[in-house]
N, C-alpha and C positions, 0 to 999 in steps of 0.2 A: 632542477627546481624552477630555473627560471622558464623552462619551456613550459614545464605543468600550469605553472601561474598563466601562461599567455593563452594556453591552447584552455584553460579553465574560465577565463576572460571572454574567450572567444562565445564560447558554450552560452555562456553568461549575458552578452550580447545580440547572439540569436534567439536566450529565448523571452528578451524585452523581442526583438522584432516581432517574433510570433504571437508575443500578448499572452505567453503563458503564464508571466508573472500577473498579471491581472485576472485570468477568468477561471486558471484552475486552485488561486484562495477563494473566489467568488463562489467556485461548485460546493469544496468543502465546507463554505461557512452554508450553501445551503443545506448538504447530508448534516452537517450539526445539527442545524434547527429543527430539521423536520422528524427525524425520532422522538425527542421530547415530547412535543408539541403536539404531534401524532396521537402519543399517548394518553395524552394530559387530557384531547377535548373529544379522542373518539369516540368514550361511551356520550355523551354532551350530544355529537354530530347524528347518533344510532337515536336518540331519544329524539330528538329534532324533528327528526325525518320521519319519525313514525314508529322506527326498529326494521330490523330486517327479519324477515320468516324463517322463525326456528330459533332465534337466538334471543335470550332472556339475560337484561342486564340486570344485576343483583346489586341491589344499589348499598346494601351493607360491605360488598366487597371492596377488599384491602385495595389502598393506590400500592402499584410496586414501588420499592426499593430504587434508591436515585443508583447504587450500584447495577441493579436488574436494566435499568434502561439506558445506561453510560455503554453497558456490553452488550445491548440490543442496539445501539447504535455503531456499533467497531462490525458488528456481525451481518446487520440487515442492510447499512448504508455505506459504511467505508470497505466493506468487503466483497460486496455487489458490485453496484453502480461505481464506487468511488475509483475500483480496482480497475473496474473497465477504464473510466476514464485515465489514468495511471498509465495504461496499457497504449491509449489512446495518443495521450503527450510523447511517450518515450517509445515507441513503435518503430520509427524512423532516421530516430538518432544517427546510427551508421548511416543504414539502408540509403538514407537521402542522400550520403558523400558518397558515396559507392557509385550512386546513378549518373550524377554530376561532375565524374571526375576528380572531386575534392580533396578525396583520402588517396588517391595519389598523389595527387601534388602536394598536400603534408608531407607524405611519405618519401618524399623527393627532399624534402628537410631536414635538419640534423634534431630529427623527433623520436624518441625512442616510441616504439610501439606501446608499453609497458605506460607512460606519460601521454598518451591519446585515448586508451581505454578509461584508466583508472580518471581521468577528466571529467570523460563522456560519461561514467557513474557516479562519480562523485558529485557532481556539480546535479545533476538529474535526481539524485538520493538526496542530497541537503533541499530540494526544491519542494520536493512532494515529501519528508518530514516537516517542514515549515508550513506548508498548505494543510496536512493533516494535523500539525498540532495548533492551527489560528483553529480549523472547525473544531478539534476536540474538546476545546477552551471554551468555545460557543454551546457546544454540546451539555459541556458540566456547570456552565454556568443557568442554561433553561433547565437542566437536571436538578442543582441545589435550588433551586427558586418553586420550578414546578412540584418535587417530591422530597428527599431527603439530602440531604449532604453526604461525601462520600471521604474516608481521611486522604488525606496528602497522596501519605505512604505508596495507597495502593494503586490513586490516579497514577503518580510517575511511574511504578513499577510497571504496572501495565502499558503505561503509553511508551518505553522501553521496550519493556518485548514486542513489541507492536511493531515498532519501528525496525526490528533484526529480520519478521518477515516483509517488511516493503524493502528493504535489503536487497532479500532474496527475489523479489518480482522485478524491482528494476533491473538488478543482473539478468535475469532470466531472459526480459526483456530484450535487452541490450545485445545477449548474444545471440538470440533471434536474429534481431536485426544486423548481426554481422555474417551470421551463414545465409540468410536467402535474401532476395532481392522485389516479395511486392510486400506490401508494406499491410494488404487485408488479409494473407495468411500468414505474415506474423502477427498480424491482432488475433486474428483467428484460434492459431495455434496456441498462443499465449493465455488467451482467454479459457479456451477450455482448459487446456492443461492445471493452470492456476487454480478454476473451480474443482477440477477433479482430486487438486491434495486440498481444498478447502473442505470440501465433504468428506473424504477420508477420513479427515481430521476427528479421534473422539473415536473410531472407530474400535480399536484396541492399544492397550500401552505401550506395544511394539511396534507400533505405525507409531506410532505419536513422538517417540523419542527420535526416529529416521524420517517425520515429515515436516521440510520448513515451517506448512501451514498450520501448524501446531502451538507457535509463537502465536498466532493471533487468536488461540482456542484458550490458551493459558492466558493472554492480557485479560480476556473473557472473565475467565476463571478466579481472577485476582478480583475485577471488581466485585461479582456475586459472593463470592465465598473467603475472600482473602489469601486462599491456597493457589501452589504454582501445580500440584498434582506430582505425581513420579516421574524420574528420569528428564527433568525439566536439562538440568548441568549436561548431561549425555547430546539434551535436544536443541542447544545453543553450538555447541560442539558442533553436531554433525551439520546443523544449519552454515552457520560460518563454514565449516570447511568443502561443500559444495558448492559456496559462494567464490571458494579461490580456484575448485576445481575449473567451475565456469570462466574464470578471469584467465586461469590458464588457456582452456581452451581457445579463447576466442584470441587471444596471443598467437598462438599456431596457427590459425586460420590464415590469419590477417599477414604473418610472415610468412606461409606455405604456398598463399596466393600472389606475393609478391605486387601489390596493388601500384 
């Protein structure tokens, strides 16, 4: 325990040096703002301007639903761009002690492998739920203000499952970063990979229960409609236990390579 603490300090310490405690709450308070906001004055911006050819705003039409834009915001901004950047902070985690020496010389310490990983995610997954829950707080509060209010219930439920698949992408991440060594194809890798179960995602109820990206298709889901949909309990399940598969693997790795 006390090594975890030190080597989770450690984590904690570099990433005040790198300022990621500062710039990546700063991104997500901006992907909060800018969904709402978006919303709220782009037919305003279309009218302004003149309108653009071919599109007719209907000025009787309904504002959406503060639920409709809370999950237009989890899908168009923290799933995109947010994800990237996600991708962007946590890319190098290992990869950077790998290059440097570092994680051997841990590893020459009485550090369980098992208490360097579980650090390196842990500390990295408490960093970016904290950064996505300041914007998502920012987000439902321009939501309840600009359109409707949304109950409790379904904000936490949702920002819970939400939080199982950023889970799965810091893992994911992380163990990139511990099999290859340049740091733009494991963004690379990561990145596409990521979008391609994001799009899956909805596709049929048999992807949906076997695809992490599924957690963020149901937070979705919770706000619009209140529903988690089928086989949610199967698709926490299989998310979680991919996530230890991964923690195993990169366990082997890291001892097989003897660093």
């Amino acid at each position: 325990m006390n090594t975890f603490l030190a080597l989770s300090k450690k984590e904690i310490n570099q990433m005040i040096g790198e300022f990621k405690i500062i710039w990546l709450p700063i991104v997500f308070v901006l992907l909060g703002l800018t969904q709402p906001i978006m919303m709220y004055y782009l037919p305003v911006i279309l009218e302004t301007l003149g309108g653009v050819e071919g599109i007719i705003i209907d000025p009787a039409m309904a504002k959406p639903l503060g639920g409709e834009v809370l999950a237009s915001t989890l899908n168009s901004q923290f799933d995109q761009l947010g994800m990237i950047v996600l991708v962007v902070a946590v890319m190098s985690v290992i990869q950077s002690e790998k290059a440097n020496g570092m994680l051997a010389f841990i590893l020459t310490r009485p550090v369980s492998i098992s208490s360097y990983i579980s650090s390196k995610i842990l500390i990295h997954y408490l960093m970016a739920v904290l950064c996505i829950a300041i914007g998502y707080s920012v987000a439902y509060g321009y939501t309840a203000y600009l359109f409707t209010t949304i109950p409790i219930s379904q904000i936490l439920l949702a920002f819970v499952l939400y939080c199982i698949w950023v889970l799965f992408l810091i893992t994911f991440v992380t163990m990139l970063s511990t099999f290859f060594n340049s740091p733009a194809f494991i963004a690379l890798l990561s990145i596409v990979f990521l979008l391609i179960c994001r799009f899956c995602a909805g596709l049929h109820p048999l992807i949906d229960m076997l695809n992490p990206a599924s957690m963020s298709l149901r937070a979705t889901s919770i706000l619009i409609t209140g529903s988690l949909g089928t086989g949610w309990e199967i698709n926490i399940v299989v998310t979680l236990l991919i996530i230890f598969v991964m923690t195993v693997m990169m366990h082997y790795w890291i001892a097989k390579k003897k660093f």
